[in-house]
N, C-alpha and C positions, 0 to 999 in steps of 0.2 A: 192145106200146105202151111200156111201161117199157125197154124195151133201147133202142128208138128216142129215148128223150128224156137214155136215157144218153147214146148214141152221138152225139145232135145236141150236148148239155152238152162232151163230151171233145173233140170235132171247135171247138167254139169255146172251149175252153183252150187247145186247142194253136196255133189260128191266131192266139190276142193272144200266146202267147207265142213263135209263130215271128215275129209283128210285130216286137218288141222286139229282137229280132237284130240291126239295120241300126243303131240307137240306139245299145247297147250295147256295138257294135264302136267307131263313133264316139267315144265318153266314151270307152273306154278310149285310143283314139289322142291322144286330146286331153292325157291324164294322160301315156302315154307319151312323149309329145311335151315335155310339161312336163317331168316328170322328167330328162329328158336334157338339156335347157336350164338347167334350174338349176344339173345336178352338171357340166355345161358351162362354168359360170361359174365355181363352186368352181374348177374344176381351174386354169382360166384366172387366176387370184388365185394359186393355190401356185408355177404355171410363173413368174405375173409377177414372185414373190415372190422367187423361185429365180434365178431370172435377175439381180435387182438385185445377188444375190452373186455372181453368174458360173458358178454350179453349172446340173447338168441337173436332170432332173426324179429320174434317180435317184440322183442325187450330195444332192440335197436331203434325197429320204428318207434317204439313211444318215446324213447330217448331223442331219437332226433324230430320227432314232431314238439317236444317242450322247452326244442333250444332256439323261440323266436318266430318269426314270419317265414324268413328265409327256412327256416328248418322245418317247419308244418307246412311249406308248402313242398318240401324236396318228401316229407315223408308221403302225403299225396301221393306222389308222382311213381314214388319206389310202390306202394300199394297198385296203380295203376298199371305199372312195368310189369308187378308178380301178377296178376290178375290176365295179364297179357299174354305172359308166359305160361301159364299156364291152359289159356284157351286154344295158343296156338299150338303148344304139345297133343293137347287133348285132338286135336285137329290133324296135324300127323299121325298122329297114333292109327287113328279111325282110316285114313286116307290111304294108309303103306297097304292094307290089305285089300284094297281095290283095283278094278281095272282101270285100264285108262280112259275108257267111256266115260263110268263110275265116277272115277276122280275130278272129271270135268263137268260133268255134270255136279259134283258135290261143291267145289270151286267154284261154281255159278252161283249155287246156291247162300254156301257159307262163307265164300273166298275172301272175307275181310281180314286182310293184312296188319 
């Protein structure tokens, strides 16, 4: 009697929490999605920036990494931005073709924001 009231208790934890799966994939996509859109924008600001002086995007960075501390540390940072952006596109990319199991399962795995 007591094994069965285990077994009925574990059989309905497991099912609210494979419910949440399809949820859980979703909000993350949602974040993914965001994220990539904002440092979308950043980048789009430093190119439009870069562009006003005639430079590329990497002619920028070295430009602004040789104007000082302040400026080798912001180009740092812009490298670490694009590095970012591009991991977490790469990561969309791979994710939109999945189910929502899939996604959650891969967001467990990869899911650093």
């Amino acid at each position: 009697m007591f094994a069965r009231a285990l077994t009925f208790v574990a059989g309905l934890t497991g099912a609210a929490s494979v419910s949440q799966f399809p949820d859980y994939s979703q909000q993350y996509m949602q974040r993914l999605g965001g994220a990539v859109d904002e440092l979308s924008r950043f980048m789009d600001d430093f190119d439009a920036d870069a562009a006003e002086l005639d430079l590329s995007r990497s002619a920028a960075l070295v430009d602004l990494a040789q104007g000082g501390q302040m400026g080798a540390a912001r180009a740092e940072t812009m490298v670490a931005t694009m590095d970012r952006h591009d991991r977490l596109s790469s990561d969309l990319e791979r994710m939109q073709g999945l189910g929502p199991f899939s996604r959650a399962k891969f967001a467990a795995r990869f899911g650093k924001l």
